[in-house]
C-alpha positions as CSV (number, residue, x, y, z in Angstrom):
1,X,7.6,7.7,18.9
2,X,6.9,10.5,15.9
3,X,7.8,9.7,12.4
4,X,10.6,12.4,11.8
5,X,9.6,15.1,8.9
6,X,12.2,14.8,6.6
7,X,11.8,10.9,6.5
8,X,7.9,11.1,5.5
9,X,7.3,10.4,1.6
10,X,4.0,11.7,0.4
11,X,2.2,8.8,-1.3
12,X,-1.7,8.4,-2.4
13,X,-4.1,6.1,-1.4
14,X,-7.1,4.9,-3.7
15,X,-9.8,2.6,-2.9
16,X,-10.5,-1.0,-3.8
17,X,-13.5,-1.1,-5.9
18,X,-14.8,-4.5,-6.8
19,X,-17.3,-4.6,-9.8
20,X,-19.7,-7.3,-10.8
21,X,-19.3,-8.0,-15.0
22,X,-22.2,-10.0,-17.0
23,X,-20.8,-13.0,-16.1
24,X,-20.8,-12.5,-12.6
25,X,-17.2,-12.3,-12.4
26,X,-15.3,-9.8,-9.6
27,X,-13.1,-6.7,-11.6
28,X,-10.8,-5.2,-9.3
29,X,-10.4,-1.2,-10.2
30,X,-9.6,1.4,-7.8
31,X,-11.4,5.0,-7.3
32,X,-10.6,7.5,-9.4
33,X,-10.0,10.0,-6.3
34,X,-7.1,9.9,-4.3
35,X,-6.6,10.8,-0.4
36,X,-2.6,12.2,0.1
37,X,-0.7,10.4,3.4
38,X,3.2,11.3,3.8
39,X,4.5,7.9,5.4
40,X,8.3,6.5,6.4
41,X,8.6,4.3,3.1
42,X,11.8,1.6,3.4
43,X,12.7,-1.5,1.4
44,X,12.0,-4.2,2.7
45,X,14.7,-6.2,4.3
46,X,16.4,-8.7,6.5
47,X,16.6,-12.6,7.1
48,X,12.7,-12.7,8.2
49,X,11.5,-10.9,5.5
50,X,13.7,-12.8,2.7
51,X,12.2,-16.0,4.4
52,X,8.3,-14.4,4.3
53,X,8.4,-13.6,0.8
54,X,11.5,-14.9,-1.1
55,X,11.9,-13.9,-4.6
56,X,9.7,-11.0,-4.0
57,X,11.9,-9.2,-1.6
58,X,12.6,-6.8,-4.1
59,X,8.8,-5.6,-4.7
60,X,7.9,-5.2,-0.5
61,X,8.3,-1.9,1.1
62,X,7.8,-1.7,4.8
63,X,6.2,1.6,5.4
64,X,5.4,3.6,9.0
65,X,2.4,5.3,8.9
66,X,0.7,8.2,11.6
67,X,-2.4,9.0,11.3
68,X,-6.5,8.4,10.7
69,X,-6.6,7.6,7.2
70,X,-6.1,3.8,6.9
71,X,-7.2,1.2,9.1
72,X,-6.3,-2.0,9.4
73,X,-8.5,-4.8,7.9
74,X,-10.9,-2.2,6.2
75,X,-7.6,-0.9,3.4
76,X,-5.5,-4.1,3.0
77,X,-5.5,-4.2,-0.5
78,X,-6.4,-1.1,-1.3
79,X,-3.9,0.7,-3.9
80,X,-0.8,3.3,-3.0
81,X,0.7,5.7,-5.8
82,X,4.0,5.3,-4.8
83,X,6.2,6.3,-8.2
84,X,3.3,6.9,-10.3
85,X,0.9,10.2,-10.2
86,X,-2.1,10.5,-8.2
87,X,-4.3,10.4,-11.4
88,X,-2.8,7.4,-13.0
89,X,-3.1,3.1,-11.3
90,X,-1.7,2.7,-8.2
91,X,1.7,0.6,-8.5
92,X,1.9,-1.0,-5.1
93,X,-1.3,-2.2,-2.9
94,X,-1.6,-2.5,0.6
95,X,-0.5,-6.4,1.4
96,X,-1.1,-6.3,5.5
97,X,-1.5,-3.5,8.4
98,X,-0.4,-3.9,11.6
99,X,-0.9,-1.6,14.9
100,X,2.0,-0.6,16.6
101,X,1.8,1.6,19.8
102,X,2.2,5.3,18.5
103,X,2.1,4.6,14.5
104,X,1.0,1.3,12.0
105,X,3.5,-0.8,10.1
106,X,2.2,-1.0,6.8
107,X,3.7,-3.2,4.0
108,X,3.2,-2.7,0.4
109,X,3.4,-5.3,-2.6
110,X,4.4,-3.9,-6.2
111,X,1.1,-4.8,-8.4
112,X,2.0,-6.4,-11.9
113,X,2.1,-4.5,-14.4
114,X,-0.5,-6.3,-16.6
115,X,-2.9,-6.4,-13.6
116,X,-5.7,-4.8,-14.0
């Protein structure tokens, strides 16, 4: 199966970057550069899905992906610029990746917006 063109969204990926404070606390940031992917990007939906995640239904998007650039297990929570620009915080992060035959099912979790 091939992701059709005109269905692809172009969205940016930015690295998890875990820091170490004084305290010996984790801070979560992400890299300041940005790799561009164009991926099928849906709502989330359906009787499974309401079950899975409930009130949050409305912040999952189930995404198709083709391609190199993520993996699964080494980008899970990794962040996406989905409606924000490549420079600024990513506003969803990667929640799980799954291999399918020909492409990955990738789904994405809006971050709060005080999370930093």
């Amino acid at each position: 199966m091939r992701l059709r063109k005109h269905d692809l969204t172009t969205v940016y990926l930015k690295k998890r970057v875990i820091e170490e404070d004084d305290e010996g606390n984790d801070n979560v940031t992400f890299s300041d550069e940005s790799i561009e992917l164009t991926m099928n990007v849906q709502s989330a939906g359906g009787q499974v899905a309401a079950a899975i995640y409930g009130e949050r239904l409305p912040y999952i998007k189930s995404c198709k992906y083709q391609g190199e650039l993520i993996k699964p297990k080494q980008n899970e929570n990794d962040g996406i610029c989905l409606y924000v620009k490549s420079t600024e915080e990513p506003d969803f992060f990667i929640k799980s990746i799954q291999p399918f035959s020909t492409h990955l099912n990738v789904t994405l979790e809006m971050r709060e917006q005080n999370e930093s």
